[in-house]
C-alpha positions in Angstrom: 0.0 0.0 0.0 2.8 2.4 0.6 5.6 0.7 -1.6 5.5 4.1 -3.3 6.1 6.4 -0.8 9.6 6.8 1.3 10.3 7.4 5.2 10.2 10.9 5.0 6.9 11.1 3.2 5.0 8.6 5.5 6.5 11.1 8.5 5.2 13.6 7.0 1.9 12.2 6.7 2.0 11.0 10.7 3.0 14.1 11.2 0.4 16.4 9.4 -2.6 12.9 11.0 -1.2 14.7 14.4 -1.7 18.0 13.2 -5.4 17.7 12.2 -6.5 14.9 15.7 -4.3 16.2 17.6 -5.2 14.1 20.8 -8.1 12.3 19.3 -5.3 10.2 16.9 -5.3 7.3 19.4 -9.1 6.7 19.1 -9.2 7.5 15.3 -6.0 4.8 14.5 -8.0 2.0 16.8 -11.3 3.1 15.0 -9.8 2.6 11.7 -8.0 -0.8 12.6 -11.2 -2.0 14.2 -13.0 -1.0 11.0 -10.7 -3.5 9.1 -10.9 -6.3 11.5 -14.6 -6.2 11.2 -14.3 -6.2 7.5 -11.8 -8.5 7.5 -14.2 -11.1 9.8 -17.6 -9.9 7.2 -15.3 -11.2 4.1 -13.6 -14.9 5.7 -17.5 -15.1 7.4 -19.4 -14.5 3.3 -16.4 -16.8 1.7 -17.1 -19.4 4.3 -20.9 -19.3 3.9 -20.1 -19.3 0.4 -18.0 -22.7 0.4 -20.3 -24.6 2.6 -23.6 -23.8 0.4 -21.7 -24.8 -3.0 -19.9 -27.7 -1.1 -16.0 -26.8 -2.5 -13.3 -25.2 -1.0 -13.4 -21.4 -2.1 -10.8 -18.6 -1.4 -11.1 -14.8 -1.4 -9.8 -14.5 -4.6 -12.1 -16.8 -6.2 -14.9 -14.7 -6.0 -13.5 -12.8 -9.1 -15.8 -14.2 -11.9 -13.3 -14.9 -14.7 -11.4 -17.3 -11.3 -14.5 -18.4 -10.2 -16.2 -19.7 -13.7 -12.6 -20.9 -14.6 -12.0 -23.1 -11.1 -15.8 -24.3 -10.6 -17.5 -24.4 -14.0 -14.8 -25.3 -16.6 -12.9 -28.4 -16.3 -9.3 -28.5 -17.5 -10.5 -30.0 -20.7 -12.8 -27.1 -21.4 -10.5 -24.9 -20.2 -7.9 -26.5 -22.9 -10.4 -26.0 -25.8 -11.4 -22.4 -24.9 -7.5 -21.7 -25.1 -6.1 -23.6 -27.9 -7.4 -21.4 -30.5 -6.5 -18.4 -28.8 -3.2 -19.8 -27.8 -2.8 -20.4 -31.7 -3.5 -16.6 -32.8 -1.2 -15.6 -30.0 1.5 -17.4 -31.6 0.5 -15.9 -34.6 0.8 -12.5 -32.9 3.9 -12.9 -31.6 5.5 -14.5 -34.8 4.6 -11.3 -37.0 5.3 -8.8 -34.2 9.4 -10.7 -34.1 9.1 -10.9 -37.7 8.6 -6.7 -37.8 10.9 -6.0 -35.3 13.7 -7.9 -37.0 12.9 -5.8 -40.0 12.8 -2.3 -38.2 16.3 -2.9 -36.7 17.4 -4.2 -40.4 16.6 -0.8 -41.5 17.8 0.9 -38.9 21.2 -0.9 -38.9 20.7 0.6 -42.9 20.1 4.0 -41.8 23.1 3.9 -39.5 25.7 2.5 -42.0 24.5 5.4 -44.4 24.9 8.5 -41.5 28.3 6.8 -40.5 29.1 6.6 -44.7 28.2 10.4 -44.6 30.0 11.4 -42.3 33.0 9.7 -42.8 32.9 11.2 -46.5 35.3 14.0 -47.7 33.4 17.5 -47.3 32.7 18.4 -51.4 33.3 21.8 -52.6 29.7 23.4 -53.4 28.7 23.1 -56.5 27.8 26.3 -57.7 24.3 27.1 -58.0 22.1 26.5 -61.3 20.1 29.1 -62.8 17.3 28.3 -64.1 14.2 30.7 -65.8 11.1 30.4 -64.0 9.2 32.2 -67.2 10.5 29.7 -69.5 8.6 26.9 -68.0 
């Protein structure tokens, strides 16, 4: 939950949570902790109710529907059929996807040998410029 924020930001949260309770941060923190444990208990009690009525063993994070239909409705062989031809145009995906990256880097290998031909070129002496008469055209 806080993986993005460092020491001195988390103080400085605590430290502006003291600001606005002042002495009331004791009873807010155990509120808020008790609020979890109580929603804690309401989700292990519905999951528990849950498994008994449909008679398996059923986790928290089967509830999610695509977990749920895939753990309790399809069987592996289902499962297998529903991915195969999925599987197959991922491969095909991932084939053309290779096949256009290895041509990108061809040309840009191109690109590179040409600006390295450039450079490495003798400077010219300008050509001087051609005249040409726009009303003759």
């Amino acid at each position: 939950m806080f993986e993005n924020l460092n020491w001195w930001e988390i103080g400085a949260l605590l430290l502006l949570a003291l600001l606005i309770f002042g002495e009331r941060l004791p009873k807010v923190i155990g509120d808020g902790l008790r609020m979890l444990r109580g929603l804690r208990s309401m989700a292990q009690n519905a999951t528990s109710d849950l498994s008994r009525e449909l008679g398996t063993d059923i986790q928290l994070e089967d509830l999610h529907p695509k977990a749920f239909i895939r753990k309790h409705l399809l069987s592996e062989e289902d499962e297998a059929a529903i991915r195969k031809p999925l599987q197959s145009l991922l491969d095909d995906v991932k084939q053309d996807l290779n096949g256009v990256k290895t041509e990108l880097s061809d040309v840009a290998k191109a690109a590179d040998l040409k600006s390295a031909a450039q450079t490495a070129a003798p400077a010219e002496a300008p050509r001087p410029a051609q005249r040409y008469d726009l009303d003759a055209t």
